[in-house]
C-alpha positions in Angstrom: 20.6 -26.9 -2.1 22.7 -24.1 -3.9 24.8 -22.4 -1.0 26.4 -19.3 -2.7 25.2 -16.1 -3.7 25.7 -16.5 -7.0 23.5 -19.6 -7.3 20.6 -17.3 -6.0 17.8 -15.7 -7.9 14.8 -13.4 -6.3 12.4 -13.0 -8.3 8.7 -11.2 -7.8 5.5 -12.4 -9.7 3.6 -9.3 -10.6 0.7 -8.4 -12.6 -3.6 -8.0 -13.0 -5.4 -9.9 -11.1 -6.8 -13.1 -12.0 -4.0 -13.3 -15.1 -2.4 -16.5 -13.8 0.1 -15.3 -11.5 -0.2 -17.8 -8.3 -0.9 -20.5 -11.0 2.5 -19.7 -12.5 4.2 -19.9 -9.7 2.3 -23.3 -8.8 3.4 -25.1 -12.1 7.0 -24.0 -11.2 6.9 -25.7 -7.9 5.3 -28.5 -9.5 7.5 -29.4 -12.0 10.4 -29.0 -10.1 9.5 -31.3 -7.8 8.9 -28.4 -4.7 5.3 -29.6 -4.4 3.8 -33.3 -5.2 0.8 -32.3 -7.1 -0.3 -29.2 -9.1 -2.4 -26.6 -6.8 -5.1 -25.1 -8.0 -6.9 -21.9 -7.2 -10.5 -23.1 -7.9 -9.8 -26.0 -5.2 -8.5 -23.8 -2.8 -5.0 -25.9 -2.4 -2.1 -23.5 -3.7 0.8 -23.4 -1.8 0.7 -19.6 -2.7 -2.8 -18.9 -1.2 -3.0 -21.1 1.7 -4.9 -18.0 3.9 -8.6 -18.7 4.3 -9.9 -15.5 3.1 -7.7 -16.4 0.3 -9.1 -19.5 -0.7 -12.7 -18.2 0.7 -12.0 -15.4 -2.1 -9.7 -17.1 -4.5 -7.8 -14.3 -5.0 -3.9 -13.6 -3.7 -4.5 -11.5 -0.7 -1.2 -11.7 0.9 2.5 -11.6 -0.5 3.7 -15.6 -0.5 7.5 -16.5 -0.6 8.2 -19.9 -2.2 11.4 -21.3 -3.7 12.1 -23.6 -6.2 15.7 -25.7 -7.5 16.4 -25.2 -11.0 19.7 -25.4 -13.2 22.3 -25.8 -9.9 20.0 -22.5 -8.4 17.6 -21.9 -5.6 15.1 -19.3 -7.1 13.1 -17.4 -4.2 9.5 -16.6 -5.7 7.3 -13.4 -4.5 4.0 -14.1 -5.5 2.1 -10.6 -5.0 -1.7 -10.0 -5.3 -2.7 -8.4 -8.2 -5.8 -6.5 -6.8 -5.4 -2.6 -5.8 -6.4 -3.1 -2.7 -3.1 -4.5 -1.9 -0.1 -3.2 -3.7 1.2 -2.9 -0.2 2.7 -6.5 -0.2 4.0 -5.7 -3.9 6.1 -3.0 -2.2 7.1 -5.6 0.6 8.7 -7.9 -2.9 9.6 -5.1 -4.6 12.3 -4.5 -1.8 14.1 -7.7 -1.9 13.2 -8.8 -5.5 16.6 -8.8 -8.2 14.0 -8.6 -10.8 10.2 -9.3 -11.8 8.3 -11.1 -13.9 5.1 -9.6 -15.2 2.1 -11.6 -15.9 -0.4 -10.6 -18.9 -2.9 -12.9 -20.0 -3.2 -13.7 -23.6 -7.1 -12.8 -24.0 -6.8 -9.0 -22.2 -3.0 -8.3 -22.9 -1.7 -5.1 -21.3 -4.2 -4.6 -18.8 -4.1 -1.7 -15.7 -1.9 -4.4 -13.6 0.1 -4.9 -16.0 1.0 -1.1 -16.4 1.6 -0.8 -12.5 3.2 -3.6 -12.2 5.6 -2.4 -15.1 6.2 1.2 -13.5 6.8 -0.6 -9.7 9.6 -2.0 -11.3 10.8 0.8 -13.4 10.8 3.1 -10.3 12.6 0.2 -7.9 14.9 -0.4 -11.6 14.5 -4.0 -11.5 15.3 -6.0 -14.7 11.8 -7.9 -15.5 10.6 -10.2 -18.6 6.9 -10.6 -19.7 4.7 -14.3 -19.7 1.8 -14.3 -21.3 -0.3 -16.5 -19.9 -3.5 -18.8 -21.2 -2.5 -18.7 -24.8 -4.4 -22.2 -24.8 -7.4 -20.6 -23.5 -10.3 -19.6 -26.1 -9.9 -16.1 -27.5 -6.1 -16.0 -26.3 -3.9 -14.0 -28.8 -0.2 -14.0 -27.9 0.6 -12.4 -31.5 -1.8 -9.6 -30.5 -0.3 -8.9 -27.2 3.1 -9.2 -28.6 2.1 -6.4 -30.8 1.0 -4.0 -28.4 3.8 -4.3 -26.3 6.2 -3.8 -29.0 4.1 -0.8 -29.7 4.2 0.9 -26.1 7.9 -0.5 -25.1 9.5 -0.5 -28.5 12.6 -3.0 -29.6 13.0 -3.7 -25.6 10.4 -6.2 -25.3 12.0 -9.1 -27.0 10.3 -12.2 -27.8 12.1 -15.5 -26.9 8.8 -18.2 -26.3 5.9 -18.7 -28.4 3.2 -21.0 -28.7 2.7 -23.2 -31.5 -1.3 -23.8 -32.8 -2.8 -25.9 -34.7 -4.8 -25.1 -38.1 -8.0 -25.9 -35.2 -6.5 -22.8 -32.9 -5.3 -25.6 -30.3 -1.9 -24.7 -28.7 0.5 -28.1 -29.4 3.4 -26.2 -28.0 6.0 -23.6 -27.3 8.7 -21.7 -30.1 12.4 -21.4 -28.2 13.3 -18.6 -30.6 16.5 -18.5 -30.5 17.3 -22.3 -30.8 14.9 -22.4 -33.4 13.2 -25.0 -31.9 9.8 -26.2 -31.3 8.3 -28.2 -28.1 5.4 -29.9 -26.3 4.8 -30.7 -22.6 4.1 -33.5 -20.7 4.2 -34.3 -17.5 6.7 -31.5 -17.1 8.9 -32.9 -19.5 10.2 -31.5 -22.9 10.1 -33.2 -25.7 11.3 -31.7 -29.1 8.7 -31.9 -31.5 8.7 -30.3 -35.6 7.9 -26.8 -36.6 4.8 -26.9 -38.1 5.5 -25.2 -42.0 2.7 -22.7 -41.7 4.8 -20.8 -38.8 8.2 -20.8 -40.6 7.7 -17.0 -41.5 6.3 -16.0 -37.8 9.2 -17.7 -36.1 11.5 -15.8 -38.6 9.5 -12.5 -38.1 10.2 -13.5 -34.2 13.6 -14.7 -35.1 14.4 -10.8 -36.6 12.9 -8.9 -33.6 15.1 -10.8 -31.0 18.0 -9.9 -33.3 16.6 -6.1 -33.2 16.6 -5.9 -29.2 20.4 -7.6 -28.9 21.6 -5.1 -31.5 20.4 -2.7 -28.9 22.5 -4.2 -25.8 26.5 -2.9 -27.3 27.5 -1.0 -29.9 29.5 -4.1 -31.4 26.3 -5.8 -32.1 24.8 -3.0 -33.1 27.2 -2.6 -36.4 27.5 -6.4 -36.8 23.8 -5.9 -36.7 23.3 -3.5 -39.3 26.5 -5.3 -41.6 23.8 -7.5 -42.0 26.0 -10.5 -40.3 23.8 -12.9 -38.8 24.4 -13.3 -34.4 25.7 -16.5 -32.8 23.5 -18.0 -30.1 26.3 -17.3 -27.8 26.3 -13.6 -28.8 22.1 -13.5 -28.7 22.6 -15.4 -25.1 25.1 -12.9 -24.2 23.5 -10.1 -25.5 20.1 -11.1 -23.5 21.8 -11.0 -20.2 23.2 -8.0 -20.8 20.2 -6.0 -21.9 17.8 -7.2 -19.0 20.4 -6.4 -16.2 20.6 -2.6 -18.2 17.0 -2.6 -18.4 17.3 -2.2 -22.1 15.6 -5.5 -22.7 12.7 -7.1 -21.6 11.9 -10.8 -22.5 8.7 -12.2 -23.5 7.4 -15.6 -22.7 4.6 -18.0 -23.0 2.6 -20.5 -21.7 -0.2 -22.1 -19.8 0.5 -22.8 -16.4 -2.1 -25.6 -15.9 -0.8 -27.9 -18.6 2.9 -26.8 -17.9 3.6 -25.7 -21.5 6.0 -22.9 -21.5 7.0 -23.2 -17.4 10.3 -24.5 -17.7 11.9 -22.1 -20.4 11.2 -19.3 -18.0 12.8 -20.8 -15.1 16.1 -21.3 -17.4 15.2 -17.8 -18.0 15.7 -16.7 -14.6 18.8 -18.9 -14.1 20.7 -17.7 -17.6 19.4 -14.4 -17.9 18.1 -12.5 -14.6 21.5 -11.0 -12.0 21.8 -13.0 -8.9 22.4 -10.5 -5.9 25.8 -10.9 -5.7 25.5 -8.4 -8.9 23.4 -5.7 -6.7 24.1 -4.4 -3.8 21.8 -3.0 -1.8 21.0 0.1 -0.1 20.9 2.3 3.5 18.8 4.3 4.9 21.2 7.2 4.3 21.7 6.3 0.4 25.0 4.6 1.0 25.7 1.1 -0.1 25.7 -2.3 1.4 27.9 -4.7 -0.8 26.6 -8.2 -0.9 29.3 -9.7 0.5 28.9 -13.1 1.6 32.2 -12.6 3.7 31.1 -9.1 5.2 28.8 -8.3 8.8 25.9 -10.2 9.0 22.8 -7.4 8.0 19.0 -8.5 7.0 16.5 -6.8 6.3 12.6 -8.3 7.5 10.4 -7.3 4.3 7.3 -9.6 5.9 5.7 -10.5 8.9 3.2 -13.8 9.4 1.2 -13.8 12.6 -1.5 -16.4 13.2 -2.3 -19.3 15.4 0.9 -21.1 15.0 2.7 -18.1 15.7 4.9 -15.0 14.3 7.2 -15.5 11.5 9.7 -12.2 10.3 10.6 -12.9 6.7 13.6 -11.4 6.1 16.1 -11.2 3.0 20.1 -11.5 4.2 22.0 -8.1 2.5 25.7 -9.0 3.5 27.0 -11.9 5.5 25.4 -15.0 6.6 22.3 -15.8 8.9 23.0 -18.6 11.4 20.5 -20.5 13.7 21.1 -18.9 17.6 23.1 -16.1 16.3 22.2 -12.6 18.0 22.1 -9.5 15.7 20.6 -6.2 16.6 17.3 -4.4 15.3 18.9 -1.1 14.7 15.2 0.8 15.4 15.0 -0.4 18.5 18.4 -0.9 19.5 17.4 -4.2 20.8 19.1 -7.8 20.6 17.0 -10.4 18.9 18.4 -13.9 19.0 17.5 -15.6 15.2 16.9 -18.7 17.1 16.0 -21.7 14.7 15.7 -20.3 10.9 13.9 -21.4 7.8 13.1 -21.9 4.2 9.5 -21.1 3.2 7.3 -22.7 0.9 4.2 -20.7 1.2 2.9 -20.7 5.4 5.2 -24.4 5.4 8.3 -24.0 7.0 11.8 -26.2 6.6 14.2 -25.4 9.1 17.8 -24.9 8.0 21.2 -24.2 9.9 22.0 -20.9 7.7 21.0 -18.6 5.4 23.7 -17.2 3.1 24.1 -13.4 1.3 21.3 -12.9 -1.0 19.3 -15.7 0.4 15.4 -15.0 1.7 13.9 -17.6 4.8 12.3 -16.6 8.3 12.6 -16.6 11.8 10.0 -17.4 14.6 9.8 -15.4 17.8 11.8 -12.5 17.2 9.8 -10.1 20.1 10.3 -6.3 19.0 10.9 -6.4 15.5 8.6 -5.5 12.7 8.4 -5.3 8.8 11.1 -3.0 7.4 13.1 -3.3 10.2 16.8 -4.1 9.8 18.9 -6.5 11.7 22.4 -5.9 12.2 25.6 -7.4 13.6 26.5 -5.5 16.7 29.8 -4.8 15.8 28.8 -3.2 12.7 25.2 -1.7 12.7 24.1 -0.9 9.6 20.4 0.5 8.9 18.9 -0.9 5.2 16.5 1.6 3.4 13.0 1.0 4.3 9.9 0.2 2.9 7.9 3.0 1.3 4.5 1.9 1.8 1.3 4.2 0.1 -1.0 6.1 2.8 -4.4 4.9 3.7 -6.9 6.6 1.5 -10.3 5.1 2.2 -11.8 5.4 5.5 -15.0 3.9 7.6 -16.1 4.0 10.8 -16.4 0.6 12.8 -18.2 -0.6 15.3 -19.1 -3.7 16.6 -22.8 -5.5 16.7 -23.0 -6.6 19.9 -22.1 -3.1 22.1 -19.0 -3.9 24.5 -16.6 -5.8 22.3 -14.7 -2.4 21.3 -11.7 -4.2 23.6 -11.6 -7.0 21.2 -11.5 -4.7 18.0 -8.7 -2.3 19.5 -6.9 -6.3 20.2 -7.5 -7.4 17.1 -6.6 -4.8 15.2 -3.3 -4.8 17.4 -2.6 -8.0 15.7 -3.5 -7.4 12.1 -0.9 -4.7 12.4 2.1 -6.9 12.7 1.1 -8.7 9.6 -0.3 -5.4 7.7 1.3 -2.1 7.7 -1.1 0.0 5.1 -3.8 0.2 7.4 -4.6 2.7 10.6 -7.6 2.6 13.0 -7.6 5.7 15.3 -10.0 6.3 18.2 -11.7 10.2 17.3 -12.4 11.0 20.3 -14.1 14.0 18.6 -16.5 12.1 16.3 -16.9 9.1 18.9 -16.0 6.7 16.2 -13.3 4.1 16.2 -12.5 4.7 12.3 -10.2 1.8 10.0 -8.5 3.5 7.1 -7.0 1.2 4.5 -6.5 1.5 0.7 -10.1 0.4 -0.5 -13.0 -1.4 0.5 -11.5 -4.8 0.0 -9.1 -4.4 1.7 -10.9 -2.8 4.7 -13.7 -6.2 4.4 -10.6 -8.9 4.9 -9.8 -6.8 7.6 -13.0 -6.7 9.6 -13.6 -10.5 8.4 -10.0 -11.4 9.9 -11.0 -9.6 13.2 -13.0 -12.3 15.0 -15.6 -9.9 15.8 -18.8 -9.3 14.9 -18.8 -5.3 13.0 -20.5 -2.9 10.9 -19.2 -0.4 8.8 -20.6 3.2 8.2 -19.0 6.5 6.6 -16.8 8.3 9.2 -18.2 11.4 10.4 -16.3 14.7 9.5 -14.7 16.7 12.1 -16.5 19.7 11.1 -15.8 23.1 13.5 -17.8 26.1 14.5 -17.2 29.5 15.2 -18.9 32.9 15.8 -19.2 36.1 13.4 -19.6 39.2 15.4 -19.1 40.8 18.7 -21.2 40.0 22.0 -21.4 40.9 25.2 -23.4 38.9 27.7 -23.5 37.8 31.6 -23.7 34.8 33.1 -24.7 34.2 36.8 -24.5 31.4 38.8 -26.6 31.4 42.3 -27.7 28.5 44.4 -28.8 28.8 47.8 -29.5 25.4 49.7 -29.8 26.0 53.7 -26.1 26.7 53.9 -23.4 28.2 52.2 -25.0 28.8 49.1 -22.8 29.2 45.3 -22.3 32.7 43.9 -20.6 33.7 40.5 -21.5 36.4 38.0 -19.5 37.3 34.9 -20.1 39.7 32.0 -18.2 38.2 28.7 -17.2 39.6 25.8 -16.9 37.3 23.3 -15.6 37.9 19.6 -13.9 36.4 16.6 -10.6 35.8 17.5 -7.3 35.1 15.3 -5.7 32.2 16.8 -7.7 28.8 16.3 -7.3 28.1 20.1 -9.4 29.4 22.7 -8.2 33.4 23.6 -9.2 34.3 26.9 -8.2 37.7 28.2 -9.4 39.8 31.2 -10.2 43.2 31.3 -11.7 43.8 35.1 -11.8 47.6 36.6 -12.4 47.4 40.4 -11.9 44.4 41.2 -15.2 43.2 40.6 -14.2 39.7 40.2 -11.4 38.8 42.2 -7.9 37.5 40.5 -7.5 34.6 42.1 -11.1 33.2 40.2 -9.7 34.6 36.3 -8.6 30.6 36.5 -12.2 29.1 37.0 -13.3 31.5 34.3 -11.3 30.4 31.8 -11.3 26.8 32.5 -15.2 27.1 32.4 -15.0 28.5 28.7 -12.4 25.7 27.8 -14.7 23.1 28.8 -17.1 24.7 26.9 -15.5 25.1 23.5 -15.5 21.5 22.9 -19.3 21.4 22.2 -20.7 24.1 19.8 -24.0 25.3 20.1 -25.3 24.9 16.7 -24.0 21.1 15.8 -21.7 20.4 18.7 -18.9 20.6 17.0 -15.3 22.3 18.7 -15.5 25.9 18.9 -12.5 27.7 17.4 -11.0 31.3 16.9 -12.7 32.7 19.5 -11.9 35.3 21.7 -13.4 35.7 25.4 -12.2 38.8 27.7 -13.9 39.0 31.2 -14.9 42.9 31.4 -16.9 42.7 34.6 -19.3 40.7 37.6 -19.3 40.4 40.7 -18.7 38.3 44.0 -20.0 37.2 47.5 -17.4 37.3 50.4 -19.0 34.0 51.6 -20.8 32.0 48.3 -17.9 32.5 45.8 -16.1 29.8 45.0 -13.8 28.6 41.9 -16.5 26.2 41.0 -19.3 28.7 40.9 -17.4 31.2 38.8 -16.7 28.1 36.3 -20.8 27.8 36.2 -21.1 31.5 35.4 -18.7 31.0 32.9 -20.3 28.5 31.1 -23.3 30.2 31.5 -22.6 33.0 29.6 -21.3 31.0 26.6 -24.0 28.9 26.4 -26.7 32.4 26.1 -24.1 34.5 24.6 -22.2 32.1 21.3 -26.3 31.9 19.7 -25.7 35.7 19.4 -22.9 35.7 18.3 -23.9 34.4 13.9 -22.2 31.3 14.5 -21.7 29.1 11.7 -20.4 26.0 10.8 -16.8 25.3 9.1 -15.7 22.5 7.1 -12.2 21.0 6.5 -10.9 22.3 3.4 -8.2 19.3 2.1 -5.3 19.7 -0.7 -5.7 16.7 -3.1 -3.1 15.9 -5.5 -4.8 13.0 -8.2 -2.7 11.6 -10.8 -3.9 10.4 -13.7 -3.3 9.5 -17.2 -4.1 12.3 -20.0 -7.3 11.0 -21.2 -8.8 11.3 -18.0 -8.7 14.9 -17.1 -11.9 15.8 -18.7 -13.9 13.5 -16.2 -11.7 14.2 -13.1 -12.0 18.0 -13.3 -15.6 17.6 -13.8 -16.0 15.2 -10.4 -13.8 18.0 -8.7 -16.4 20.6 -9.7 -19.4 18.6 -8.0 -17.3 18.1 -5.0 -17.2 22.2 -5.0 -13.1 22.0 -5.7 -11.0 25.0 -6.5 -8.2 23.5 -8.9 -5.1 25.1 -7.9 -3.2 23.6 -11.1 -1.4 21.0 -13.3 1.1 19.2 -14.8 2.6 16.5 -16.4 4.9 14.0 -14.2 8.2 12.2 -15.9 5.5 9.0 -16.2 3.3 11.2 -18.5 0.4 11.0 -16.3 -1.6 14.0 -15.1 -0.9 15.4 -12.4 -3.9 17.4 -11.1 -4.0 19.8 -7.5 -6.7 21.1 -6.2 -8.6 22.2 -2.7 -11.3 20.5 -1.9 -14.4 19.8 1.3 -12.7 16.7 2.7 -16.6 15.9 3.6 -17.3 15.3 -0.3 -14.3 12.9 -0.4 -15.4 10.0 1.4 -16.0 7.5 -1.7 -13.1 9.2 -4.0 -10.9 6.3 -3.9 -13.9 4.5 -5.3 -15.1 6.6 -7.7 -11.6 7.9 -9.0 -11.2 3.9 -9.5 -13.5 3.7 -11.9 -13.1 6.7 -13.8 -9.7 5.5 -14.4 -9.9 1.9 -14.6 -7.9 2.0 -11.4 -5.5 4.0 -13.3 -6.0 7.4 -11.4 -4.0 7.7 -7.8 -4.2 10.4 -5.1 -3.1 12.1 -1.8 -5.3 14.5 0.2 -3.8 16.3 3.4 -5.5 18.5 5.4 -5.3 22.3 4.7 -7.7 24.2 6.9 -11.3 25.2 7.9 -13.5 27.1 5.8 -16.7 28.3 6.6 -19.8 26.0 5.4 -22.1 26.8 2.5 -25.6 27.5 4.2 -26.9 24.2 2.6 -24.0 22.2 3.5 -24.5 23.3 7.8 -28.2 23.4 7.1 -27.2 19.3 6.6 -24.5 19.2 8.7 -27.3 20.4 12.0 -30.0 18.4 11.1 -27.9 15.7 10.7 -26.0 16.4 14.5 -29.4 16.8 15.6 -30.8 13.0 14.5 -27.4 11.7 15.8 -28.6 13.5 19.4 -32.0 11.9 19.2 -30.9 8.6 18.4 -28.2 8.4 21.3 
């Protein structure tokens, strides 16, 4: 096992989903001899998707770390889910990748992944190369895809594997374009086979564009270029490694993962061509830099957490230093000493214990009690905090309940638990609404969830926190009496009640006379704050109101804090139906960002959501950046619908702004509905 950082590559597998990216990273183990048979998704025994809902699915749910041995490296593979739902274990990669490799299938080409997959790794500045997968597969056009990406990227994208076909359209093999050579694959092993003569003037077409994007690398090869002198290998090889740790070039690759064709070249790839971290350092939390020294304090940064039956594993990447079994560092969050215990490799969920882990290196440790993704661990001596993890906001949100009433404990647990392993979720308790409501970043997501909870629920759209409040001025009494045998229960207070300016409760008094005594002002007020919690119209809070006491009266004897609180309450209960109440809704602030094309269909969803566009602009991506102020109660199924409008390529934030008061149709619902909720319960 390579023990240096220089012998260490970390590379992420990004892209659409369903293009071939857990297959990829299958035929790599494979054929390096990390597994002993070829997984496959269809029979539900990949290394990479070993999670039930996974294989139930047979999609990539979860981010799986693997690692292979190739060419005197060990290369660490992040294999990320390609679905929207969960770009949150793309970010949890993205952080301790050196570089990417974007997977585009040869029959859809530059797909939506592929394009978020490509600007994850532009904004992180990653180097990253391109494998077009299923260019064996019926309808699969590598030339075409080729094509287009030379047309959106330019000279960058240069191609260095291509497949060979047959006059039939059957893929024999794989172009290495540089060598000039042609080859098949059995059995994972290479054998040289002849260039068929009908492709000599594609590979030299080929042969000329790789010569284009090394021109591009140093201004040496660039005149040598255009001198018309023709580039050694060692100058193309040269020139390659330069241009994809610049991010001026961007390889391109193919294969088919199933058969094996194509596998191998890339991993050379990512052993001749990608940085190894020892060319990277890394950074704080502050901005500063860590070097990756493999002589420096031990620091490590946990990018993933695993809990399940077996236990909790903290995945974690080593930043400077070296990771050794028992060795104590501290989680600089917490301030806490976590002892690293026994250490290990992974290969998907299977775990091979080693003694140490050296600078650059990825592997896990079990038990570790307070510490949690993102977290940072730290030799004492020299605490160092790493930047974090910048994860996107939950955006899509239900309310859950469970079907058999009384397992709301086991929900709250559950979710407890999903949390270690999951960080772009939140489930709050509204104790407004009465709802327990999960929040995640679609509905996929939010179904693995609820199917991982081991409970029994049902999802329904969360209620809106709508608020009331009253229009004009009132004055009104309330009057408590109650006489039982004994000391009987007097209080009587007039109210004035009144649109106030500050969203809380203001209660003032204004008594001549001492009509009610000062030492029961108290009881009033905390009879009116008990009130305001339940409007009269839909129950909802009661804001900017303002109550002054102006007058009443008291018995010497039946008086009491209690009865005054009654009278209180009273008199908001007759008085706030006088008062033109009405209904207010939250009024949110969304920013949406979308791509040009799209801004005819977005402004028009806005204006039947009854939004006010407040303006736009166009961000350094050259997408659309659109703001506007909109009901948050019309926003329930946006991340949905802006989906599809977009093809998933549309995005958005929405915080709240303030309340607003209701159209009449819009509280006309918002009561009848209040009132079927009261008749039901």
């Amino acid at each position: 096992m390579p023990d240096t950082t220089e012998n260490i590559r970390n590379i992420a597998i990004l892209g659409h989903g369903s293009n071939g990216k857990t297959s990829v990273a299958e035929s790599m183990l494979f054929l390096t001899g990390g597994t002993d048979r070829l997984g496959k998704i269809a029979d539900g025994n990949t290394i990479g998707d070993s999670d039930s809902e996974e294989i139930k699915r047979q999609i990539s749910i979860y981010l799986s770390t693997m690692f292979v041995e190739h060419g005197g490296c060990k290369i660490n593979i992040l294999d990320t889910p390609g679905y929207f739902d969960f770009a949150g274990e793309a970010a949890e990669a993205l952080r301790v990748a050196d570089g990417g490799i974007i997977v585009c299938s040869a029959k859809d080409g530059i797909s939506v992944g592929f394009e978020k997959a490509w600007s994850y790794l532009e904004r992180s500045k990653l180097p990253r190369a391109i494998y077009v997968s299923k260019v064996d597969e019926e309808n699969g056009d590598f030339e075409a895809v080729f094509s287009a990406l030379r047309e959106k990227y330019g000279t960058s994208i240069c191609p260095l594997i291509a497949p060979i076909k047959s006059a039939s359209g059957k893929v024999e093999g794989v172009i290495d374009i540089v060598s000039r050579k042609a080859y098949t694959s059995k059995d994972g092993k290479r054998t040289e086979i002849p260039i068929p003569d009908d492709m000599s003037a594609e590979l030299e077409e080929l042969y000329t564009a790789v010569n284009e994007s090394v021109a591009e690398t140093s201004e040496e090869l660039m005149e040598k270029y255009f001198s018309g002198e023709e580039f050694t290998t060692e100058e193309i090889i040269s020139g390659l490694k330069a241009g994809v740790k610049d991010l001026t070039l961007f390889p391109v690759f193919a294969g088919c993962a199933l058969t094996g064709l194509g596998t191998m070249p890339l991993l050379d790839a990512f052993v001749n061509l990608f940085p190894s971290p020892a060319e990277n350092g890394d950074a704080t939390a502050d901005g500063d830099e860590i070097p990756a020294d493999p002589n420096g304090s031990a620091c490590a940064i946990v990018y993933k957490t695993i809990s399940d039956q077996y236990g909790k594993f903290s995945i974690f990447k080593v930043l400077s230093g070296k990771v050794t079994a028992d060795m104590q560092l501290t989680n600089t969050r917490t301030g806490a000493v976590e002892k690293m215990g026994h250490i290990y490799h992974m290969q998907g969920k299977k775990t091979i214990e080693v003694k140490e882990l050296v600078c650059g290196d990825i592997g896990a440790v079990s038990k570790l009690t307070g510490t949690k993704t993102a977290d940072t661990l730290s030799d004492a001596r020299k605490l160092v905090t790493a930047k974090g993890i910048e994860f996107v906001a939950p955006c899509y949100s239900m309310a859950i309940a469970p079907k058999v009433k009384g397992q709301e404990e086991k929900i709250s647990s559950g979710f407890t638990r999903l949390g270690e392993e999951d960080l772009t979720f939140t489930y709050v308790n509204n104790p407004e609404t009465k709802q327990l409501v999960l929040s995640g970043a679609g509905d996929i997501h939010l179904d693995v969830l609820c199917a991982k909870l081991g409970v029994e629920v049902v999802l329904s759209p969360a209620r809106v926190p709508y608020r009331e409040k009253i229009r004009k001025r009132i004055e009104v009494r309330g009057r408590h009496k109650k006489q039982s045998g004994g000391a009987g229960q007097f209080g009587d207070v007039v109210m004035v009640f009144e649109p106030g300016e500050n969203e809380d409760l203001t209660f003032e008094e204004k008594v001549v006379g001492g009509s009610v005594p000062k030492n029961f002002f108290p009881a009033v007020e905390k009879g009116l704050r008990d009130s305001i919690g339940k409007g009269v119209l839909a129950g909802y809070p009661m804001v900017f109101l303002k109550a002054t006491l102006i007058d009443g009266s008291y018995h010497a004897v039946d008086s009491s804090e209690m009865a005054f609180k009654l009278a209180a309450q009273l008199a908001f209960k007759e008085g706030i139906p006088q008062g033109n109440p009405v209904i207010l809704e939250p009024i949110g602030y969304l920013t949406v960002t979308i791509p040009d094309t799209n801004t005819g269909d977005i402004m028009g969803d806005l204006s039947k959501r009854r939004g006010t566009p407040m303006g736009m602009n166009l961000n350094s991506e050259g997408m659309q950046v659109i703001e506007a102020e909109v009901p948050m109660g019309e926003m329930s199924s946006y991340t949905i619908d802006l989906r599809s409008m977009t093809q998933g390529r549309g995005s958005f934030t929405l915080r709240f702004e303030r309340y607003e008061e209701a159209p009449a149709p819009v509280q006309q619902k918002v009561i009848e509905e209040a009132k079927q909720l009261a008749d039901a319960e």
